[in-house]
PDB file of N, CA, C and O in Angstrom:
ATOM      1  N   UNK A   1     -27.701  -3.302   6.844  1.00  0.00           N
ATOM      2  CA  UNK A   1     -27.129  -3.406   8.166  1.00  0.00           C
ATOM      3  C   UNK A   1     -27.511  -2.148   8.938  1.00  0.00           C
ATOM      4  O   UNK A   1     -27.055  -1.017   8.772  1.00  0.00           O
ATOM      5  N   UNK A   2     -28.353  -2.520   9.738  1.00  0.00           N
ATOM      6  CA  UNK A   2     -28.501  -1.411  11.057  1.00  0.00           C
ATOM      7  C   UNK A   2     -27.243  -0.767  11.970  1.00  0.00           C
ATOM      8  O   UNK A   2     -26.945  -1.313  13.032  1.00  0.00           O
ATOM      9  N   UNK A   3     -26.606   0.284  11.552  1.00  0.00           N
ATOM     10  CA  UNK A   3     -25.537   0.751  12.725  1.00  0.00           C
ATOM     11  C   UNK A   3     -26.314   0.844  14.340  1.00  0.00           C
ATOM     12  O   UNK A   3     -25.590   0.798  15.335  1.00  0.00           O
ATOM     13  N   UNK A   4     -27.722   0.966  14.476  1.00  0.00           N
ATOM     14  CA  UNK A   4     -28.094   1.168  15.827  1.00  0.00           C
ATOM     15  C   UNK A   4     -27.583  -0.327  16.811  1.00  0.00           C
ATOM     16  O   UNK A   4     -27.104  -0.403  17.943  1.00  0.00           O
ATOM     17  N   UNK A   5     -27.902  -1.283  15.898  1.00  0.00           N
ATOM     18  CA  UNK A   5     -28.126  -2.409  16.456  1.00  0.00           C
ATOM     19  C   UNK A   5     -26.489  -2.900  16.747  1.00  0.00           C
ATOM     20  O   UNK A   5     -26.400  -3.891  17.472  1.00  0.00           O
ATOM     21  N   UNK A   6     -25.381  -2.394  16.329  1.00  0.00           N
ATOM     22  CA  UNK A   6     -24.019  -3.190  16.225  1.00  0.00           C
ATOM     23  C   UNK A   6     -23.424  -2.501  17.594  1.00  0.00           C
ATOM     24  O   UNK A   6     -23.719  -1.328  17.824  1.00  0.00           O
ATOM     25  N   UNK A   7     -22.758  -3.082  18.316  1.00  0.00           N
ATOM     26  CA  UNK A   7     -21.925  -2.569  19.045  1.00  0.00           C
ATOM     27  C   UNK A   7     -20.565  -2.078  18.468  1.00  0.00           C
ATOM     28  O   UNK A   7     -20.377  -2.097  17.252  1.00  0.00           O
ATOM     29  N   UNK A   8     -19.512  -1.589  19.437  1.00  0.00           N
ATOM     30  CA  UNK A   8     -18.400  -0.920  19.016  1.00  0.00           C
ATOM     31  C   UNK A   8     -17.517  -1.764  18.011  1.00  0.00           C
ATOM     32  O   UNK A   8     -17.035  -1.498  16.910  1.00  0.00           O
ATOM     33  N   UNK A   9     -17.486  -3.139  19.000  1.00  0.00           N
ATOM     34  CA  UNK A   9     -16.550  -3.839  18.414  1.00  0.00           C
ATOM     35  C   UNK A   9     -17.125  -4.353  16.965  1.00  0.00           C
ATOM     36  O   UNK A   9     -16.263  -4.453  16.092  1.00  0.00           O
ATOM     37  N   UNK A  10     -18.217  -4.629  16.663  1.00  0.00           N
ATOM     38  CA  UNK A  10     -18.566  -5.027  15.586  1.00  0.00           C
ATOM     39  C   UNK A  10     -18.310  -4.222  14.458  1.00  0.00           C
ATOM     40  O   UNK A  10     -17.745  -4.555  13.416  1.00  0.00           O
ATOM     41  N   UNK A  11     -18.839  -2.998  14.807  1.00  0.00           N
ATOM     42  CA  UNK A  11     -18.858  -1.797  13.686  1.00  0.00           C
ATOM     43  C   UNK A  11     -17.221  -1.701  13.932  1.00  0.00           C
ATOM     44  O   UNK A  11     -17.014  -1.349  12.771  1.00  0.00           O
ATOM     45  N   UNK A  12     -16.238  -1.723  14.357  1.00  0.00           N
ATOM     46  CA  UNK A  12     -14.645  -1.440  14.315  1.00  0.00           C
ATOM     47  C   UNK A  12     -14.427  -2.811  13.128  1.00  0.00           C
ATOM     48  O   UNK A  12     -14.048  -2.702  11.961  1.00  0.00           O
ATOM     49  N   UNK A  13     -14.765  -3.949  13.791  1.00  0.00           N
ATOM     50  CA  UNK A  13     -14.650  -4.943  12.771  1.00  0.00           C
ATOM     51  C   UNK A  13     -14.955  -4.550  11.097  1.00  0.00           C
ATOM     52  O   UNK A  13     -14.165  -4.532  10.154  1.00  0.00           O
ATOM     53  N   UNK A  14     -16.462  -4.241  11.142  1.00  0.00           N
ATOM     54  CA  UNK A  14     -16.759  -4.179  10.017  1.00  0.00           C
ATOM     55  C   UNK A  14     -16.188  -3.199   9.380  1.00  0.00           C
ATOM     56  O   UNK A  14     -15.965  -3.417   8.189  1.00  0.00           O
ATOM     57  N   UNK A  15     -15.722  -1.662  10.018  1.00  0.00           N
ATOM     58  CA  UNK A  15     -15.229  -0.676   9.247  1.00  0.00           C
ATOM     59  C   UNK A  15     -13.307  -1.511   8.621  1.00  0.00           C
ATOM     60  O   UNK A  15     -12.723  -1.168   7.593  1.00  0.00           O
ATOM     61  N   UNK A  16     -12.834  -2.495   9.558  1.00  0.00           N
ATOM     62  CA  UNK A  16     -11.624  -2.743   9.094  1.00  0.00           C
ATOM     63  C   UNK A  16     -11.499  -3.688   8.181  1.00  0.00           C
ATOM     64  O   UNK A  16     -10.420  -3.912   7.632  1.00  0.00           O
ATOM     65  N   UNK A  17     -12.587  -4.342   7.920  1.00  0.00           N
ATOM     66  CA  UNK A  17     -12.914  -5.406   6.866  1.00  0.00           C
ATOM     67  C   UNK A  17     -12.970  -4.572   5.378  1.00  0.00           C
ATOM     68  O   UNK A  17     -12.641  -4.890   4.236  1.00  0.00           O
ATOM     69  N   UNK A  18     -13.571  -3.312   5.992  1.00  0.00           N
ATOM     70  CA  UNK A  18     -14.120  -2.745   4.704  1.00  0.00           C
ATOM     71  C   UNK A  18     -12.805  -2.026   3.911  1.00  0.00           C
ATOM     72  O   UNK A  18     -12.618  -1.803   2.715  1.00  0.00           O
ATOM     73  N   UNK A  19     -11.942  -1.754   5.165  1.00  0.00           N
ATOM     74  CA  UNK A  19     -11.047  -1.014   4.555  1.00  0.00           C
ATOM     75  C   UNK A  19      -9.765  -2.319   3.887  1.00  0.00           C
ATOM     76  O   UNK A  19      -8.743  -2.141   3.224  1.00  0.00           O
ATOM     77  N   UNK A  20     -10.190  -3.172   4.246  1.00  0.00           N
ATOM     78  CA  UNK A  20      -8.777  -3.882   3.609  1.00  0.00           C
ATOM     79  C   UNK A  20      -9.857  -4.255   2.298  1.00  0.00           C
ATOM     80  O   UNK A  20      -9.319  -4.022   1.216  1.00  0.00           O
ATOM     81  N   UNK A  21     -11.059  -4.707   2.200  1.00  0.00           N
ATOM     82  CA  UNK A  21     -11.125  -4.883   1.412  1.00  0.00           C
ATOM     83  C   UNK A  21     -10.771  -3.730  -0.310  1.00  0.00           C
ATOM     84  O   UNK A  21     -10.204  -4.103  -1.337  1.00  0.00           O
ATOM     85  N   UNK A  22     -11.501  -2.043   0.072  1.00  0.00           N
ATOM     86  CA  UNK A  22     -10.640  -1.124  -0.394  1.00  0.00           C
ATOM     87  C   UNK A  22      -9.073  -1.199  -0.415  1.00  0.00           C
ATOM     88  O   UNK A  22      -8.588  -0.476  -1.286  1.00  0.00           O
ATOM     89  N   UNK A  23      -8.438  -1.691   0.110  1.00  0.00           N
ATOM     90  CA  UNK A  23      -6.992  -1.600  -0.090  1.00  0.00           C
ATOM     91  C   UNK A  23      -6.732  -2.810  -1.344  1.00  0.00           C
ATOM     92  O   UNK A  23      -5.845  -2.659  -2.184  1.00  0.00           O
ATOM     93  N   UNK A  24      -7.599  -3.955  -1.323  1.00  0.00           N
ATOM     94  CA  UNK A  24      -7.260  -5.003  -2.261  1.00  0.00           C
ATOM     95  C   UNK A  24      -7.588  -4.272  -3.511  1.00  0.00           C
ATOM     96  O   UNK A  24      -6.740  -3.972  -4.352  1.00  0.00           O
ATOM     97  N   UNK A  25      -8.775  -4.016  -3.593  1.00  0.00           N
ATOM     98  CA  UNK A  25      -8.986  -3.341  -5.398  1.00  0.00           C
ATOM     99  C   UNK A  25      -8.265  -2.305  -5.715  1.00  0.00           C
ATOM    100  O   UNK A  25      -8.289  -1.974  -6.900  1.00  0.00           O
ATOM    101  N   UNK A  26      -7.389  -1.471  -4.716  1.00  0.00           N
ATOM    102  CA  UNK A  26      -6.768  -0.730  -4.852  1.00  0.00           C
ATOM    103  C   UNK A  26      -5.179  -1.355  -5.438  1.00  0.00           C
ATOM    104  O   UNK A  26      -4.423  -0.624  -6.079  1.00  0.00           O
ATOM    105  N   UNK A  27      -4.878  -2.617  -5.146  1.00  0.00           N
ATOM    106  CA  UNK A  27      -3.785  -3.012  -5.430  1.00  0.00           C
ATOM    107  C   UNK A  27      -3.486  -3.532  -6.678  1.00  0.00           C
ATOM    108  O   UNK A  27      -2.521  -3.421  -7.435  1.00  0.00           O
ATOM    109  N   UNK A  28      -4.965  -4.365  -6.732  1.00  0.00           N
ATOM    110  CA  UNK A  28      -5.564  -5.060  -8.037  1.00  0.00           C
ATOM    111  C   UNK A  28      -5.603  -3.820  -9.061  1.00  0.00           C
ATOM    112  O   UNK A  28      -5.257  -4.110 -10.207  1.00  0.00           O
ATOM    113  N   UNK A  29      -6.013  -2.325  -8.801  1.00  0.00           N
ATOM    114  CA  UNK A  29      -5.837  -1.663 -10.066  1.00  0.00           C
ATOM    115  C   UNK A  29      -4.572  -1.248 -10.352  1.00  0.00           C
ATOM    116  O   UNK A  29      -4.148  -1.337 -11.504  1.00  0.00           O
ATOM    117  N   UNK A  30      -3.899  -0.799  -9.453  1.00  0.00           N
ATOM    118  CA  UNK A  30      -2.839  -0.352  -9.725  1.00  0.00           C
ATOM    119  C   UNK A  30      -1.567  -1.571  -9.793  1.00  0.00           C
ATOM    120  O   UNK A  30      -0.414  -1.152  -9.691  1.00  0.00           O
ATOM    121  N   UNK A  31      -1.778  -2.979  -9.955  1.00  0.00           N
ATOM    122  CA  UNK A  31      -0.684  -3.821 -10.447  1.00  0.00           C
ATOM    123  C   UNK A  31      -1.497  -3.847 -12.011  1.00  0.00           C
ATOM    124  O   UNK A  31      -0.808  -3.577 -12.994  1.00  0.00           O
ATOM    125  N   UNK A  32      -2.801  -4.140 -12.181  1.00  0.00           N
ATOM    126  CA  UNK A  32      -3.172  -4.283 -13.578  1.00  0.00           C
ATOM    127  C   UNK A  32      -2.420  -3.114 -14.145  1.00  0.00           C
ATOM    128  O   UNK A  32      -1.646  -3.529 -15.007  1.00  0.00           O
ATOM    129  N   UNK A  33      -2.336  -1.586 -13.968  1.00  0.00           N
ATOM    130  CA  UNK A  33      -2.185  -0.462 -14.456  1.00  0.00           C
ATOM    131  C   UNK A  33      -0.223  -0.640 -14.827  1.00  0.00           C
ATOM    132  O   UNK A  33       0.436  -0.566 -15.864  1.00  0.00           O
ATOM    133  N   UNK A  34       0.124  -0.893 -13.377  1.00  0.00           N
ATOM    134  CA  UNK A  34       1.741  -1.063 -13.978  1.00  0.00           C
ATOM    135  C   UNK A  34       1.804  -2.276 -15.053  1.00  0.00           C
ATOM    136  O   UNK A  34       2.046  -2.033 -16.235  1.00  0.00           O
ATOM    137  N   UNK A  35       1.618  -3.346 -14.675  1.00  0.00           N
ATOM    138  CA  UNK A  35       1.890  -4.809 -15.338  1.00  0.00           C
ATOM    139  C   UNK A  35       1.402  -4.137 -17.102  1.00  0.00           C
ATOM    140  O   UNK A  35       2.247  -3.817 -17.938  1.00  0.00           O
ATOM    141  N   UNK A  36       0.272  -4.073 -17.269  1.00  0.00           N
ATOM    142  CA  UNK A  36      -0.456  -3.370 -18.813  1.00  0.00           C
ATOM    143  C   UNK A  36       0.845  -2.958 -19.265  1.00  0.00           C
ATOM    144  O   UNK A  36       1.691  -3.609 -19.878  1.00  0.00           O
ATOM    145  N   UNK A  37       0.869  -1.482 -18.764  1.00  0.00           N
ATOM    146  CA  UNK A  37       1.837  -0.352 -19.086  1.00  0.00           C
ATOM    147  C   UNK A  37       3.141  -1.237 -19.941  1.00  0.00           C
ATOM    148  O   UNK A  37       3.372  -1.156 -21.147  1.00  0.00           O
ATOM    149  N   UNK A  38       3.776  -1.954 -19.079  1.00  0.00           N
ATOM    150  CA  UNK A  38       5.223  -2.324 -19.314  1.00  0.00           C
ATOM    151  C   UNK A  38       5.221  -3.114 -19.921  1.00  0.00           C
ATOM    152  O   UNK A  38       6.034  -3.020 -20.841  1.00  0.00           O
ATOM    153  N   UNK A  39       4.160  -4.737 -19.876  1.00  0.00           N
ATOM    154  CA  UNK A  39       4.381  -5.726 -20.594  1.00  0.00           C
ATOM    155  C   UNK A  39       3.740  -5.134 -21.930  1.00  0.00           C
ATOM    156  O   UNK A  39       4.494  -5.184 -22.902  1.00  0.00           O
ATOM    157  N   UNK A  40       2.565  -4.620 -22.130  1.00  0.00           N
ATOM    158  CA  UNK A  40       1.885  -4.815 -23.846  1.00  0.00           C
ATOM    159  C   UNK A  40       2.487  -3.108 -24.503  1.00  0.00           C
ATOM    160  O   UNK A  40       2.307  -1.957 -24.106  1.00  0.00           O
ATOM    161  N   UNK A  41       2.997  -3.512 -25.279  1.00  0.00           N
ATOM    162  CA  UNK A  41       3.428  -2.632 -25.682  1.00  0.00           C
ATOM    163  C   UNK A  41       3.288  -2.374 -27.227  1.00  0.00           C
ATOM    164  O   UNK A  41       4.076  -1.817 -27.992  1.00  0.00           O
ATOM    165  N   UNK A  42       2.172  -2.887 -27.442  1.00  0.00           N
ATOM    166  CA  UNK A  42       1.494  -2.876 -29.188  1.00  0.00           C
ATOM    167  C   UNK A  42      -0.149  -3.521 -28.688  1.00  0.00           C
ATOM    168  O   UNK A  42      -0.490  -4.112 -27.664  1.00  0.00           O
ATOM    169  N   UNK A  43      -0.907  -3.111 -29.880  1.00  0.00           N
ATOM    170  CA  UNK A  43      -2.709  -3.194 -29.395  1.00  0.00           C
ATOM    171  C   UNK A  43      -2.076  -4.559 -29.393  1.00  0.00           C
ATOM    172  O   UNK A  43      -1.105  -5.079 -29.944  1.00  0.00           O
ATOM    173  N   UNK A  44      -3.143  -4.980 -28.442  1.00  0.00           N
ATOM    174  CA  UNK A  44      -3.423  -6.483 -28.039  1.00  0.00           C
ATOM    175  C   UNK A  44      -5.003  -6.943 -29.001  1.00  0.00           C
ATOM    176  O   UNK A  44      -6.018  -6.293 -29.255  1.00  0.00           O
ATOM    177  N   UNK A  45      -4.512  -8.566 -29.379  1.00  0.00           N
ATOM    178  CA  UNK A  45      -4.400  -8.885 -30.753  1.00  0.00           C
ATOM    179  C   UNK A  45      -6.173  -9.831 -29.535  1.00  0.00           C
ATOM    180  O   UNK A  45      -6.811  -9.332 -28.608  1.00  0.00           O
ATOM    181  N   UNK A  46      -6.304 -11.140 -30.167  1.00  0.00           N
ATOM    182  CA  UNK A  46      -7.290 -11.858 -29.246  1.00  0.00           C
ATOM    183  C   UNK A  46      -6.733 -12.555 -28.239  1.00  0.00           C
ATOM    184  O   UNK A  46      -7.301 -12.968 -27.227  1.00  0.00           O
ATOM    185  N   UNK A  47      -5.297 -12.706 -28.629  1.00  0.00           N
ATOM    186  CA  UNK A  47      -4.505 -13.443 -27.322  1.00  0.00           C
ATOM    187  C   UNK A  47      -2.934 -12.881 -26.932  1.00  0.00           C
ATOM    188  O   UNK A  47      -2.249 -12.263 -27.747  1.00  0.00           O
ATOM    189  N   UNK A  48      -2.546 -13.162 -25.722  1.00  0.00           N
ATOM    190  CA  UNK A  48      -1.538 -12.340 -25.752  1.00  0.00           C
ATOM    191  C   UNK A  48       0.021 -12.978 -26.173  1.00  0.00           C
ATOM    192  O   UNK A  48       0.306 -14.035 -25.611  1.00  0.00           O
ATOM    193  N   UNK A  49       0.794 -12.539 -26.894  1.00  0.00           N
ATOM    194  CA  UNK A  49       1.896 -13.158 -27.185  1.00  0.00           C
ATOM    195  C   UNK A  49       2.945 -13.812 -25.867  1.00  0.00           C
ATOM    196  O   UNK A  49       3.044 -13.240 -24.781  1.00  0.00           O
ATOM    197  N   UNK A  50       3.527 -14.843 -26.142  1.00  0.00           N
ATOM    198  CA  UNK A  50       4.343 -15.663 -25.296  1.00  0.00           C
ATOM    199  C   UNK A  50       5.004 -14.728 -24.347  1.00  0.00           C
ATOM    200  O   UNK A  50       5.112 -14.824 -23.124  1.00  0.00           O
ATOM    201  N   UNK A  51       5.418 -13.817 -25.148  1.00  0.00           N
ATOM    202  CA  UNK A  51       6.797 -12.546 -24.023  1.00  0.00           C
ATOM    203  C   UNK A  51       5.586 -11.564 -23.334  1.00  0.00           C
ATOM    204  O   UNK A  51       5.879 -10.964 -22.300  1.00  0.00           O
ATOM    205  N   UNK A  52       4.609 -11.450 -23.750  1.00  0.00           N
ATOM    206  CA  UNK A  52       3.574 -10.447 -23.082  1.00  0.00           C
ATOM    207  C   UNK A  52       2.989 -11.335 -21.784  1.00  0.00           C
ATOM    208  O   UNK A  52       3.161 -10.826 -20.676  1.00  0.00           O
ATOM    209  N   UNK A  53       2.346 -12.560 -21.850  1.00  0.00           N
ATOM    210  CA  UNK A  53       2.043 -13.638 -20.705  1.00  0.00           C
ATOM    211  C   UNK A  53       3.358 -13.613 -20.110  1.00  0.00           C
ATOM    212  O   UNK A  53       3.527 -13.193 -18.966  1.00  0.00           O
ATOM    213  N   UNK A  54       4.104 -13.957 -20.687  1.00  0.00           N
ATOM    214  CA  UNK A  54       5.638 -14.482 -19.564  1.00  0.00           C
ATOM    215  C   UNK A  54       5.640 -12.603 -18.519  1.00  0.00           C
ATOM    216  O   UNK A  54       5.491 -12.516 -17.300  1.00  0.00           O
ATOM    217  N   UNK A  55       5.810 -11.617 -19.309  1.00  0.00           N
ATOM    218  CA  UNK A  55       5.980 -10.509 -18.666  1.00  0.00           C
ATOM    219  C   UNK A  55       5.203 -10.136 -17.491  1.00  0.00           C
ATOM    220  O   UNK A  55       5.469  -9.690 -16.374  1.00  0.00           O
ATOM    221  N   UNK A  56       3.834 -10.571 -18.317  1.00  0.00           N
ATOM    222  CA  UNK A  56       2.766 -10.014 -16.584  1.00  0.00           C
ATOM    223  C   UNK A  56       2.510 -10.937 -15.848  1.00  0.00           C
ATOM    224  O   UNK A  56       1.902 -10.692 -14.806  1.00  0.00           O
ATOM    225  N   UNK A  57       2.902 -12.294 -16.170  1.00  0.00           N
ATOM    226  CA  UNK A  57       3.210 -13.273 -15.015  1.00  0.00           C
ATOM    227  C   UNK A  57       4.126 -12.762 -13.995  1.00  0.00           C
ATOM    228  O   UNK A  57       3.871 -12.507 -12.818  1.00  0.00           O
ATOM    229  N   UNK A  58       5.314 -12.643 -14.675  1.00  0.00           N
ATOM    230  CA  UNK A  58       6.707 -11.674 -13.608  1.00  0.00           C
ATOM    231  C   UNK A  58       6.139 -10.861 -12.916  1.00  0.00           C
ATOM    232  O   UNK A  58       5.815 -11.086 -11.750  1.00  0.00           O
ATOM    233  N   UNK A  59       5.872  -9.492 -13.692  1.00  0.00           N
ATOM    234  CA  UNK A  59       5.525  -8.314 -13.234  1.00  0.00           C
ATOM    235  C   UNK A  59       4.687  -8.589 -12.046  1.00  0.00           C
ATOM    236  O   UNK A  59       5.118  -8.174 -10.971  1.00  0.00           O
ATOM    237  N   UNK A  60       3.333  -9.349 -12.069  1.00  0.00           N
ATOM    238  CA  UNK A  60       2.430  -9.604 -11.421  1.00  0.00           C
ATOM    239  C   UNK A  60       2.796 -10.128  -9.984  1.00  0.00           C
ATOM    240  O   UNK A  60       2.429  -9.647  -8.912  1.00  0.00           O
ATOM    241  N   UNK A  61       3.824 -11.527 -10.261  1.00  0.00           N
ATOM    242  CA  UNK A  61       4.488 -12.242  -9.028  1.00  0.00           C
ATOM    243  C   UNK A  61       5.564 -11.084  -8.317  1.00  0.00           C
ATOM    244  O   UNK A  61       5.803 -10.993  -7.113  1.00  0.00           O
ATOM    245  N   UNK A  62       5.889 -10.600  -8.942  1.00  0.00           N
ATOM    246  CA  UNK A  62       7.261  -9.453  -7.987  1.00  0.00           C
ATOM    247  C   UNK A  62       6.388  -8.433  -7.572  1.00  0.00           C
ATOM    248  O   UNK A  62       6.621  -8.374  -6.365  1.00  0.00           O
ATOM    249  N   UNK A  63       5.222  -7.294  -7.914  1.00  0.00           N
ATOM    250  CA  UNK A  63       4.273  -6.817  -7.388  1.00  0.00           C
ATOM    251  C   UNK A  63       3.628  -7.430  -5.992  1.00  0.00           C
ATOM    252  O   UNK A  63       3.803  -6.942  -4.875  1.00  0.00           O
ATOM    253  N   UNK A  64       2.922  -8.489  -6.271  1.00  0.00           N
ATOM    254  CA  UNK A  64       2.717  -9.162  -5.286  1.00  0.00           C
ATOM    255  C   UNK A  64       3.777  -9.409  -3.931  1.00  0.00           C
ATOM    256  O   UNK A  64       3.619  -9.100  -2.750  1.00  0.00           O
ATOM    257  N   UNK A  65       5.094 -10.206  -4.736  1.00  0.00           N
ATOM    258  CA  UNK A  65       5.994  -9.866  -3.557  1.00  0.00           C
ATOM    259  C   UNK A  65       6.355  -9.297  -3.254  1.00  0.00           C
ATOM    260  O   UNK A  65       7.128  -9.704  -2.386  1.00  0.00           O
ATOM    261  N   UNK A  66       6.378  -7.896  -3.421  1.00  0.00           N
ATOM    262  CA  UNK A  66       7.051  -6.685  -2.833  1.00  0.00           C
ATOM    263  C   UNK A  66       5.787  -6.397  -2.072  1.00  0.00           C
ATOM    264  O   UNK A  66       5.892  -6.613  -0.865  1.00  0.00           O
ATOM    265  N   UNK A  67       4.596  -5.954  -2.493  1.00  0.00           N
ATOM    266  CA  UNK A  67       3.578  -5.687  -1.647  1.00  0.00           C
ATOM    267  C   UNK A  67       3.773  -6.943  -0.276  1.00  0.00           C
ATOM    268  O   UNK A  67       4.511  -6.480   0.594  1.00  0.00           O
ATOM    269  N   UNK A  68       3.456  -7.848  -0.066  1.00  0.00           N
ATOM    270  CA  UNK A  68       3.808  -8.397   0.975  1.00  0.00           C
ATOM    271  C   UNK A  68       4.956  -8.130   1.847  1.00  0.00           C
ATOM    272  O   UNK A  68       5.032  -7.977   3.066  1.00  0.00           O
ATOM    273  N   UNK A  69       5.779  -8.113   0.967  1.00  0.00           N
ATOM    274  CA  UNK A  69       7.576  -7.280   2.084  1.00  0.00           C
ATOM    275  C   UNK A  69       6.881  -6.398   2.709  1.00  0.00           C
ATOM    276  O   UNK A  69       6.820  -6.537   3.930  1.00  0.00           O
ATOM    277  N   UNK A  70       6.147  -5.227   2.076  1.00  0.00           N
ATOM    278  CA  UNK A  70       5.872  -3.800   2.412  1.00  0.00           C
ATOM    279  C   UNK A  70       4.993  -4.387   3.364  1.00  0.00           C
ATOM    280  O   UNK A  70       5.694  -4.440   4.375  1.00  0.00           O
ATOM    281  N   UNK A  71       3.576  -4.989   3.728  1.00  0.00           N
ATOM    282  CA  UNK A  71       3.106  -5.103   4.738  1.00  0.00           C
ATOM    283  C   UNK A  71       4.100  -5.705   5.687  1.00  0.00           C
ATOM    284  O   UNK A  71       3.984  -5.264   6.830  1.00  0.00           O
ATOM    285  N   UNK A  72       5.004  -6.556   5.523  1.00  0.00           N
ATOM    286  CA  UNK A  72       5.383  -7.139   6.885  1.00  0.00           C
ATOM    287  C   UNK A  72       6.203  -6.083   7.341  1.00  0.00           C
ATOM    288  O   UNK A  72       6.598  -6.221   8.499  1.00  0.00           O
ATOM    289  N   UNK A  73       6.466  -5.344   6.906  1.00  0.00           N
ATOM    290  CA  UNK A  73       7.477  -4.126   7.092  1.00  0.00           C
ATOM    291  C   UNK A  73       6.690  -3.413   8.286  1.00  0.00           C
ATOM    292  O   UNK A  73       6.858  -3.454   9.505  1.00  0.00           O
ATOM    293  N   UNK A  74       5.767  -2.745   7.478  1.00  0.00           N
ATOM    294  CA  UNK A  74       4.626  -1.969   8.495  1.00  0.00           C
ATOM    295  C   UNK A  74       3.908  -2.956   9.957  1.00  0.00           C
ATOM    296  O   UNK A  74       3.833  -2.520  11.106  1.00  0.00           O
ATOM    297  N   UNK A  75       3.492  -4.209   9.536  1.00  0.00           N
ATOM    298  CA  UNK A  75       2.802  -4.523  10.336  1.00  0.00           C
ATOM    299  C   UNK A  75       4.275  -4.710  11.738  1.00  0.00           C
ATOM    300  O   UNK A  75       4.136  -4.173  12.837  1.00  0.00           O
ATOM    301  N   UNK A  76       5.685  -5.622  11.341  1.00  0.00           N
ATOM    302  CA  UNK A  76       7.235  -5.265  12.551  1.00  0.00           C
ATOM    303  C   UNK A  76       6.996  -3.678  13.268  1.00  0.00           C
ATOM    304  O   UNK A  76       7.042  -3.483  14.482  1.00  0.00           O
ATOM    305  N   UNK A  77       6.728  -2.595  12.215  1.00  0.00           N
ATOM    306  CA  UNK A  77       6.427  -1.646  12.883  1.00  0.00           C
ATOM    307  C   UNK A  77       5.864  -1.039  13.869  1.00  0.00           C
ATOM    308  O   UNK A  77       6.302  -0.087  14.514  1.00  0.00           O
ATOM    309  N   UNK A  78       4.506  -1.812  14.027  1.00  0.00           N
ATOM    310  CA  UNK A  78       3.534  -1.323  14.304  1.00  0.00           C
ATOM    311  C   UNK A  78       3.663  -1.891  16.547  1.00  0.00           C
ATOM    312  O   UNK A  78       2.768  -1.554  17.322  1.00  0.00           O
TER     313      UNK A  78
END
């Protein structure tokens, strides 16, 4: 991608695309990092035990929903 060739609005676009997309892998590591932490709590075997799936299912869905609260929070703010 040529920056000469983009106008303002494009390059604003593209820099805010870029940054949410950074904000997603950022969320994605750090729910993998909590969810891990709390649910497995012995080496993981080839599959994960019933209470370890059930856990980072939870963990995963309440992460998720709290992250969403937190944007609508900010975005009322804004």
């Amino acid at each position: 991608m040529d920056s000469s060739s983009l106008n303002s609005a494009e390059m604003q676009r593209f820099l805010s695309q870029e940054k949410e997309k950074a904000m997603l892998n950022e969320m994605v590591a750090k729910l993998t990092n909590v969810c891990w932490d709390k649910c497995i709590t012995s080496t993981p075997g080839s599959k994960f035990s019933s209470s370890e799936s059930a856990c980072l299912a939870n963990c995963a869905q309440r992460y998720l929903d709290m992250s969403v609260i937190i944007m609508k929070r900010f975005q009322s703010m804004q």
